[in-house]
VOSE-280955 format. One line per field, with one value per residue: residue in three letters; x, y, z of N, C-alpha, C, O in turn. Coordinates in steps of 0.001 Angstrom, whole numbers, plus 500000, padded with zeros to 6 digits. Each point is the difference from the previous one (the first is absolute). Example, Ala and Ser with C-alpha at 12.3 -4.5 7.8 and 13.67 -1.06 7.14 Angstrom:
residuo	ala:ser
n.east	513190:498614
n.north	494310:501069
n.up	507800:498615
ca.east	499110:500820
ca.north	501190:501190
ca.up	500000:500060
c.east	500900:499230
c.north	501200:501090
c.up	500000:500730
o.east	501036:500509
o.north	499981:501108
o.up	500665:500169
This chain:
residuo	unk:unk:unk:unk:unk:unk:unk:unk:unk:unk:unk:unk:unk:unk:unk:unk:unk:unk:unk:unk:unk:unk:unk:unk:unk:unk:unk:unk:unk:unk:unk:unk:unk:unk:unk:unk:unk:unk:unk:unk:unk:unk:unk:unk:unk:unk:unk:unk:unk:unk:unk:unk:unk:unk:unk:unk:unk:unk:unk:unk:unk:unk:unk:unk:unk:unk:unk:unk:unk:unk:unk:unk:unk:unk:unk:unk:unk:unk:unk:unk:unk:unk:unk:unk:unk:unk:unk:unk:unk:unk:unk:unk:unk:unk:unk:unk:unk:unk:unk:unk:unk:unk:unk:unk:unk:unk:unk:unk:unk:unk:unk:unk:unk:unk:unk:unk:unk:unk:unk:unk:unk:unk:unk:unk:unk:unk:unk:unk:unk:unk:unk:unk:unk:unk:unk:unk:unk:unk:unk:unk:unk:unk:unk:unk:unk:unk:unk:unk:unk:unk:unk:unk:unk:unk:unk:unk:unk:unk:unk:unk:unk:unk:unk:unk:unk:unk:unk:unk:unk:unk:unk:unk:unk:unk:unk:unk:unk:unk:unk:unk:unk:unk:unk:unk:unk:unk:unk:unk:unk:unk:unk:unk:unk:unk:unk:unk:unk:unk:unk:unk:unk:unk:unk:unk:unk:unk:unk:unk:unk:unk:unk:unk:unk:unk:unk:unk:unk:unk:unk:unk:unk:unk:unk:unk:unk:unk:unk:unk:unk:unk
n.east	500823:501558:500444:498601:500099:501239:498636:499432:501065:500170:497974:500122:500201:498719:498407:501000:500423:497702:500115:498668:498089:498304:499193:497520:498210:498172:498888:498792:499489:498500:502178:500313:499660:499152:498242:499287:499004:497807:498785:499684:498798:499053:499280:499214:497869:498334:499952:498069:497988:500475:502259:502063:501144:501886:501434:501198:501365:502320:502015:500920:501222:502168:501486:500588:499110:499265:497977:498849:499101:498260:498767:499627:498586:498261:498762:499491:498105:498246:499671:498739:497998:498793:499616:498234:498758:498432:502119:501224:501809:501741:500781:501809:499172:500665:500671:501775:501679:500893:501503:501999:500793:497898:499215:500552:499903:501164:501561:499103:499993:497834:499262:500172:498908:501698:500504:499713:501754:501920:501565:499902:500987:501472:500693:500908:501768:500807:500923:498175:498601:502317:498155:501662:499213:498345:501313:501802:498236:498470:500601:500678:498141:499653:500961:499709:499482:500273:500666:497987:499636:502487:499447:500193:499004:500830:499038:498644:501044:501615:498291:499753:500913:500162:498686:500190:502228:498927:498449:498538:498661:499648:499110:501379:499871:498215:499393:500683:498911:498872:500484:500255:498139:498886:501332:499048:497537:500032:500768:498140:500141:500171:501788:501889:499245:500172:502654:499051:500128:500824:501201:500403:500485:501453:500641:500617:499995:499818:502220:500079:498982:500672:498718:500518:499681:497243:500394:500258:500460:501081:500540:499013:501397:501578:499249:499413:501869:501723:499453:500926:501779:499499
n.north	498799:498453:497783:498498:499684:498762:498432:499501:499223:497383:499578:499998:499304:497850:500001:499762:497891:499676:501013:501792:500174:498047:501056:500821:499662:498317:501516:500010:497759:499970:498489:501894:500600:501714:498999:497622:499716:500451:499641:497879:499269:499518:498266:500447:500721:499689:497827:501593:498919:502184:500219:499739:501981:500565:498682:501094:501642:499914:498679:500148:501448:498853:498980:500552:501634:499365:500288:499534:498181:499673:500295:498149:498599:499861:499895:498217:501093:501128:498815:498375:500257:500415:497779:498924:501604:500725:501611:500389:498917:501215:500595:498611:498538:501446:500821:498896:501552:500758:499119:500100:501724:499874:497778:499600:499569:501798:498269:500272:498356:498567:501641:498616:498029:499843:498209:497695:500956:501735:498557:501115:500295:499151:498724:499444:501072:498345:500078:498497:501716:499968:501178:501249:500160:501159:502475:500215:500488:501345:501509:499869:500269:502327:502013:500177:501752:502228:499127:500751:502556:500923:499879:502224:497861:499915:500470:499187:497648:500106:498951:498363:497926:500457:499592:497247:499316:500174:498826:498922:501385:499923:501921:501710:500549:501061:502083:501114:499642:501713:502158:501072:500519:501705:502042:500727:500784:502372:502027:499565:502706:498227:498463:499831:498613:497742:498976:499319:497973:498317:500240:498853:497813:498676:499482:498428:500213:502584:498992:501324:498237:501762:500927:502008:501643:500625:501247:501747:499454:502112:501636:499170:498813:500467:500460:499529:498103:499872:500089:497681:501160:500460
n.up	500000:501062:500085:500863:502315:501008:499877:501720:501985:499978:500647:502325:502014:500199:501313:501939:499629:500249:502137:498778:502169:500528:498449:499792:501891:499948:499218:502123:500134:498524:500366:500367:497745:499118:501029:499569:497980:500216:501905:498749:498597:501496:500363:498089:499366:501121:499889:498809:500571:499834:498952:500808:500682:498529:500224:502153:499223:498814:501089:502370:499598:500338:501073:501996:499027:502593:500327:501688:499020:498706:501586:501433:498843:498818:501853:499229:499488:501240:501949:499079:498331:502353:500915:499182:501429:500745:499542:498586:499400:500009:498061:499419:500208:498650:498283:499092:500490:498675:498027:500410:499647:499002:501213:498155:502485:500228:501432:502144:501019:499458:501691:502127:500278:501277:500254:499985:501070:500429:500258:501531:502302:499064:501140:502055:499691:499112:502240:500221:499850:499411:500586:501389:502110:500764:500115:502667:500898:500935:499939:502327:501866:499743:500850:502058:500730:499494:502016:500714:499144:501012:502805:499760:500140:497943:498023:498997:500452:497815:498817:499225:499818:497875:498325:499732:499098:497934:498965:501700:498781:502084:499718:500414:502326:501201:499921:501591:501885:499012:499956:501831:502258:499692:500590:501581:500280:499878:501496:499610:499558:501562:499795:497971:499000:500519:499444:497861:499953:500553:498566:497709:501099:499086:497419:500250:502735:498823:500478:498141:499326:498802:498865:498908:502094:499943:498306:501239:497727:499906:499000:497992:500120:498587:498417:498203:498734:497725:497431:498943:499493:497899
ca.east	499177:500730:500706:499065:499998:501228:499912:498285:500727:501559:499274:499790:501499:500869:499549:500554:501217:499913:498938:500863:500913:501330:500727:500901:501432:501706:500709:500789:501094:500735:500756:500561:500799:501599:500012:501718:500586:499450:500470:501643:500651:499909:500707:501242:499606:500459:500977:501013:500240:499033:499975:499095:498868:498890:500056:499037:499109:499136:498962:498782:498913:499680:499341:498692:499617:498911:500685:500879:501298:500605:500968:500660:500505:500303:501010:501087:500290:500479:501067:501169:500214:500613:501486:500699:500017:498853:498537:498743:499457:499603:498509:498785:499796:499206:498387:499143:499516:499031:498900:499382:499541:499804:500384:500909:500881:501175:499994:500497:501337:500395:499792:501671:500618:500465:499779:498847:499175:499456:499244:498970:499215:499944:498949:498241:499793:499343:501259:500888:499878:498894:499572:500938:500761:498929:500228:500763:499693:499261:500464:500716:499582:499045:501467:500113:498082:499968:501179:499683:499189:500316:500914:500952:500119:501145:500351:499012:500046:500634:499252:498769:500501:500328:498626:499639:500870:500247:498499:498862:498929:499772:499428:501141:500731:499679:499852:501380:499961:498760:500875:500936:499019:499458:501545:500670:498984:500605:501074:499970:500359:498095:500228:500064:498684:498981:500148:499672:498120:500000:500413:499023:498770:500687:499614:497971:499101:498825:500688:499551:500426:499453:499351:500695:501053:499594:499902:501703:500149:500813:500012:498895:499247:500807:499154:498572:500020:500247:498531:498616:501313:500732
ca.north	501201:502053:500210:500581:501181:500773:499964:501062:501254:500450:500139:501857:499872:499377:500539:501418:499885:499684:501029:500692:500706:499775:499384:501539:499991:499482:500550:501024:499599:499548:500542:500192:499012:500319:500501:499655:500738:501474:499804:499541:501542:500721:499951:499869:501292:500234:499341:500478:498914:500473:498773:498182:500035:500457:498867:499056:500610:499888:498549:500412:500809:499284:499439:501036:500497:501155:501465:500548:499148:500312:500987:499546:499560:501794:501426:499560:499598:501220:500075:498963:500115:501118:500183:499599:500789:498951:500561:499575:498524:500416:501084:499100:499477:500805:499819:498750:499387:501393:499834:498569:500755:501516:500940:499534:501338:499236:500348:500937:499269:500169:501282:500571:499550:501130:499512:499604:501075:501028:499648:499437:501634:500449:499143:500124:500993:499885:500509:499044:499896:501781:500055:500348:498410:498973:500527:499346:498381:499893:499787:498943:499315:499607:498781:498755:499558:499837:499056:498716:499908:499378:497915:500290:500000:500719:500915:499951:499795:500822:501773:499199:500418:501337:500922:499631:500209:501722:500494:500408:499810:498865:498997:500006:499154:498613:499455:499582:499122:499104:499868:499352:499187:499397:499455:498919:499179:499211:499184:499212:499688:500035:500668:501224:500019:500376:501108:501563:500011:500361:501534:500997:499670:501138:501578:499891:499142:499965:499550:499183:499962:500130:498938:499589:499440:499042:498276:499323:498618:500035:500788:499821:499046:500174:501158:499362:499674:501617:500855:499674:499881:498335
ca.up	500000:500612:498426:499164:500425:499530:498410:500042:500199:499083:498514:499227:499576:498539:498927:499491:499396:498653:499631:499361:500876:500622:499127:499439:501497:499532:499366:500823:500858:498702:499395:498397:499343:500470:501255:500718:498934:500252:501579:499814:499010:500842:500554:499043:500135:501169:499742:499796:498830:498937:499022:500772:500551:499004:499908:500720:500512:498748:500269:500151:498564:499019:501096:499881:501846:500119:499297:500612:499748:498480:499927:500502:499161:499232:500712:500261:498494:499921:500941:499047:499103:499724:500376:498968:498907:498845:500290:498971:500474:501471:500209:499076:501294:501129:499359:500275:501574:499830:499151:500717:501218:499658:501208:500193:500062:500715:501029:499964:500054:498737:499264:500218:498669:498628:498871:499532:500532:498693:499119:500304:500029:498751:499397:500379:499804:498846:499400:498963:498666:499673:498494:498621:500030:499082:498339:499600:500107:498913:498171:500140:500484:498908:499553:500661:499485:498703:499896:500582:498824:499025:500295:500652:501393:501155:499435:500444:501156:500883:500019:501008:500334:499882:500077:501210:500686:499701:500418:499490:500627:500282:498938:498561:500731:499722:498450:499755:500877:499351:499193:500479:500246:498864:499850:500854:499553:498259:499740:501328:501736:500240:500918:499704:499605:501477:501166:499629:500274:501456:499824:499477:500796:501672:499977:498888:499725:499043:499067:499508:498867:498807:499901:499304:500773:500992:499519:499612:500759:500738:501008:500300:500719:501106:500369:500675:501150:501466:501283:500817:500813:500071
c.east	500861:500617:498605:499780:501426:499936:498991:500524:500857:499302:499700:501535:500825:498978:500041:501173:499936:499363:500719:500726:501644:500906:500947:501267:500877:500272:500904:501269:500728:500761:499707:500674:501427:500501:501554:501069:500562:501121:501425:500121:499956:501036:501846:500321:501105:501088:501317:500513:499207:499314:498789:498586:498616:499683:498443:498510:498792:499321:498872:499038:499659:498718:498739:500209:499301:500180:501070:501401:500430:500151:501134:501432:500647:500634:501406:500913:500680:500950:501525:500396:500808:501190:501281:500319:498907:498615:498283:499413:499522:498591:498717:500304:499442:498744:499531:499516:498837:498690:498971:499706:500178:500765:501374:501701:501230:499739:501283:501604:500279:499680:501407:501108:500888:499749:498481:498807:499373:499286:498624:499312:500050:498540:498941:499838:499714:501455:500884:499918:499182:499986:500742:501112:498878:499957:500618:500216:499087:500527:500775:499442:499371:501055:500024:498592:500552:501275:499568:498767:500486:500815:501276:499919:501479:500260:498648:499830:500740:499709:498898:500972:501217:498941:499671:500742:500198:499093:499007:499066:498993:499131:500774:501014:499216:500085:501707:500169:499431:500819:501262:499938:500165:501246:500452:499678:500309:501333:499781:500253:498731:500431:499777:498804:499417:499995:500151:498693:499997:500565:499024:498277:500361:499892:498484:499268:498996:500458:499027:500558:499487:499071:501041:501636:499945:499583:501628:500310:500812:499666:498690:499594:501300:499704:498988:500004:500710:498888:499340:500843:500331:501656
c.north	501256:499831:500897:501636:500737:499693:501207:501563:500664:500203:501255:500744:500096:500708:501739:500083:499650:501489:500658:500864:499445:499223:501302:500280:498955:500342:501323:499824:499113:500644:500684:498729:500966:500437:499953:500681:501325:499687:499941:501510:501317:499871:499404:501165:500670:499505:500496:499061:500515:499177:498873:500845:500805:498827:499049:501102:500004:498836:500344:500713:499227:498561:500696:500645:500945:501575:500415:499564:500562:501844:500274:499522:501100:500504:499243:499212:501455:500603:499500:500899:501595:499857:499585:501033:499658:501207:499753:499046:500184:500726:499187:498982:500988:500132:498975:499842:501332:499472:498368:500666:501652:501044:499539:500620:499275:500680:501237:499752:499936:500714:501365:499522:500600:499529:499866:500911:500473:499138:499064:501250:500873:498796:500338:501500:500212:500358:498805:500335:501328:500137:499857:498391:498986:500333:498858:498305:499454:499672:498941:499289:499285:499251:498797:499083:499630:499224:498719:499462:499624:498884:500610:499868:500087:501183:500642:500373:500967:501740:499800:500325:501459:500696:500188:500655:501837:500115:500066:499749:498640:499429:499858:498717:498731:499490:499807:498709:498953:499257:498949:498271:499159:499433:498733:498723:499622:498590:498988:499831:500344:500950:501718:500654:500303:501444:501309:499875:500666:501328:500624:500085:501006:501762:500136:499023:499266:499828:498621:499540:500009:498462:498587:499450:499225:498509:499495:498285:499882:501120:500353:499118:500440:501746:499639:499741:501002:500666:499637:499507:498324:500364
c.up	500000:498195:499290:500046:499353:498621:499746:499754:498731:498732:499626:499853:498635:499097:500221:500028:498422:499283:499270:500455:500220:498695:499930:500996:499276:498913:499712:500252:498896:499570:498622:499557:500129:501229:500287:499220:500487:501154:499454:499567:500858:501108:499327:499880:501332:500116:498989:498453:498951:499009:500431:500742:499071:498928:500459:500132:498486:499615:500593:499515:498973:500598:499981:501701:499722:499919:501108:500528:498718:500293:501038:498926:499198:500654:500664:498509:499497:500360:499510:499461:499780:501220:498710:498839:499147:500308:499118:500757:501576:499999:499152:501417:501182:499331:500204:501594:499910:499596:501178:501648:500054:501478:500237:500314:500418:501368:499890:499995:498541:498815:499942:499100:499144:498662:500082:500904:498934:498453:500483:499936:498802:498945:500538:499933:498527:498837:499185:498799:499475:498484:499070:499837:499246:498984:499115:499975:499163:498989:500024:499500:498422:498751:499968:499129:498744:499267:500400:499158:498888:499317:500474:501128:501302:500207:500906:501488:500896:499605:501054:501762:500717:500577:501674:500891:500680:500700:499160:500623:500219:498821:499066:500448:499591:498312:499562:500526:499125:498541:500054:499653:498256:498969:500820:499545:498477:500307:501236:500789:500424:501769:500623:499267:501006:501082:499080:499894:501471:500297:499561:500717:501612:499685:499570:500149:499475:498816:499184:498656:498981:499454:499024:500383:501028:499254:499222:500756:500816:501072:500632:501087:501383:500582:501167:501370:501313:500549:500953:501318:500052:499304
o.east	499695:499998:500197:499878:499813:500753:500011:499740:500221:500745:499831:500395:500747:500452:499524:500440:501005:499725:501157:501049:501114:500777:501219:501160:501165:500932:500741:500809:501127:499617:499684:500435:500971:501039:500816:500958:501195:501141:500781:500660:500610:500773:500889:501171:501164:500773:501167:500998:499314:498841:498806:498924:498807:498972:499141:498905:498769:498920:498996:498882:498943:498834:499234:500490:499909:501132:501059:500860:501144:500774:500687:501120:501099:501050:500756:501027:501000:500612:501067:501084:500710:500711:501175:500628:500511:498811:498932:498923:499008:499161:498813:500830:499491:499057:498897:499085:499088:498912:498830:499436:500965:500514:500273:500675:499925:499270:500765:500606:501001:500164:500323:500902:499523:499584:499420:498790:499027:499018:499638:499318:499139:499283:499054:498788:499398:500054:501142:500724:498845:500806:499708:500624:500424:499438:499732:500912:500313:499776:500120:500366:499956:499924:500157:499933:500116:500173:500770:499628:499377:500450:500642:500431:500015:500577:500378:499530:499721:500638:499790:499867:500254:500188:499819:499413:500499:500262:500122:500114:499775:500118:499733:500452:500452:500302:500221:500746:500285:500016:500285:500554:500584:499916:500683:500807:500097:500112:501008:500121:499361:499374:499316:499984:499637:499178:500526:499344:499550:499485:499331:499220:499459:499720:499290:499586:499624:499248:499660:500887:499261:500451:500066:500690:500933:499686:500308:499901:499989:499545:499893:498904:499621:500381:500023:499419:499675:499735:499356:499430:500323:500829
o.north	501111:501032:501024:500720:500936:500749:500650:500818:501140:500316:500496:500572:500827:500297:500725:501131:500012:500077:499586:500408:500512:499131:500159:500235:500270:499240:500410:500927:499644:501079:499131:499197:499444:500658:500883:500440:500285:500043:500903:500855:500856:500940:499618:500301:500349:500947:499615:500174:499097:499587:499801:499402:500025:500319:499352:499602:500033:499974:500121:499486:500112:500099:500003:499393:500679:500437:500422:500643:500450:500496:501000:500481:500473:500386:500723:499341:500058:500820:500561:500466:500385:501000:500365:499743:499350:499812:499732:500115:499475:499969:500323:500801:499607:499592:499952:499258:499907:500110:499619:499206:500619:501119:500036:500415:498773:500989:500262:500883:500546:499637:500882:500699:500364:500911:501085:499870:499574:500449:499077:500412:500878:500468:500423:500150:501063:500073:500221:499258:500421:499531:499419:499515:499050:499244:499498:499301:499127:498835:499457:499447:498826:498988:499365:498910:498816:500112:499054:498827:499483:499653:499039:500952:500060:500360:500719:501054:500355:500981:500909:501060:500182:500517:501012:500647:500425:500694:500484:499201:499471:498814:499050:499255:499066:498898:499332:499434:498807:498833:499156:499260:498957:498945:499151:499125:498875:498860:499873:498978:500929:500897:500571:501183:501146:500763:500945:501042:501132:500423:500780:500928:500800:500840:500975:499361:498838:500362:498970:500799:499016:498964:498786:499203:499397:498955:499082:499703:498904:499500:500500:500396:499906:500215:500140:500481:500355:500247:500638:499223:499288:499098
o.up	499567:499328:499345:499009:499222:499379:498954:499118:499593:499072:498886:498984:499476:498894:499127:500207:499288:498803:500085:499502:499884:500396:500050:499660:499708:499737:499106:500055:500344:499548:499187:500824:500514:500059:500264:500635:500082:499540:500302:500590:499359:500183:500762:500230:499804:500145:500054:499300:499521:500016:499779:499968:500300:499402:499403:500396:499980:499408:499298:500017:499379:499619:499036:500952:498977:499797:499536:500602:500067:499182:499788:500172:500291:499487:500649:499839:499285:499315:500249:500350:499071:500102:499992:498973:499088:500259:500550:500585:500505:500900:499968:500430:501050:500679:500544:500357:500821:500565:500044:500752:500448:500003:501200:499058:500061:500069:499071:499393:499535:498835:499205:499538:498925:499284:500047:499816:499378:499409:499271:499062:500054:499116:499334:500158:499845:498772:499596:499337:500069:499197:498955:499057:499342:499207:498909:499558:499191:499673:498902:498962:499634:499303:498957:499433:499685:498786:499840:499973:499073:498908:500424:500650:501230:501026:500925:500430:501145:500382:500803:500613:501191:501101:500677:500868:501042:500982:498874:500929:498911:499693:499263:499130:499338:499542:498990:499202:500100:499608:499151:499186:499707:499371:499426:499688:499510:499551:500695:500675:499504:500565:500849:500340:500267:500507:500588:499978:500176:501035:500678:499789:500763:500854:499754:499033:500156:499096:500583:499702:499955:500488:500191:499364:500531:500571:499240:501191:500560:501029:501120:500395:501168:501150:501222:500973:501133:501177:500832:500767:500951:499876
């Protein structure tokens, strides 16, 4: 009889452990797929091991993590890039932690920063990119467009590139990214493909593809899946 009673008890139990409330609490507590990625690289980071720790920090982005782990990710991706001298790259990693958390600031320890200070505070003040620098990129950029329209894809990649590097504005960024994306994919790297899908989706979430580039047998179906974060 007392087994029947403690079976009695344990039935509402197991069934609000089966409820959607409590699935959502354990999924609260589910690693990211790049959780451990993200932790090694961070702390490689700290360690003073750049290389090996931006490395581990771009697996994880690649992997997948939640938004505030992935600008976590970005701003120590940022951090790399401008102790190394890599300003561009330092301020296209500070957008991305921008573009994936709008309130997004350094502590005050790392706003003192001599280096990746000012180019941060120069970004969120709107100071990465002023009109007469998008005179000058622009036209890179379309360079680049019109070399990849015409099967010159190396040639291509590095006006694409170039464009990226100088500055431009986030939807011109993404459509440089897109480009890229679509070079990598000719030549099979699906890899590299992915992670400029994932750039150009990181400046333009509302990034979509032409009807005619969304049924490509190749980059078509690997698009997709970046969006849908597989």
């Amino acid at each position: 009889m007392r087994r029947i009673v403690v079976l009695a008890a344990l039935i509402p139990l197991l069934s609000a452990c089966a409820s959607q409330p409590m699935r959502d609490l354990r999924a609260m507590f589910k690693p990211s797929k790049g959780y451990y990625a993200l932790h090694l690289g961070l702390q490689q980071f700290e360690d003073g091991a750049y290389v090996d720790g931006a490395r581990n920090l771009q697996l994880a982005l690649d992997m997948g993590l939640n938004d505030a782990e992935r600008t976590e990710a970005h701003k120590y991706l940022a951090f790399t890039h401008c102790v190394a001298g890599r300003e561009a790259a330092c301020r296209e990693e500070f957008r991305r932690a921008l573009a994936s958390d709008p309130g997004f600031t350094l502590d005050e320890a790392e706003r003192g920063h001599p280096v990746w200070g000012p180019v941060f505070a120069s970004l969120k003040a709107g100071g990465a990119k002023k009109p007469a620098e998008a005179e000058r990129t622009e036209p890179v950029l379309q360079a680049g467009v019109r070399l990849y329209e015409d099967g010159a894809y190396a040639e291509s990649a590095k006006s694409l590139q170039a464009a990226i590097d100088q500055g431009l504005g986030t939807k011109e960024r993404a459509r440089a990214h897109k480009y890229l994306a679509f070079i990598h994919c000719a030549s099979s790297r699906e890899q590299l493909c992915k992670d400029e899908f994932r750039k150009a989706l990181a400046d333009d979430p509302s990034l979509d593809l032409a009807p005619a580039e969304a049924g490509h047998p190749i980059w078509g179906p690997i698009f997709r899946a970046v969006k849908a974060g597989r």
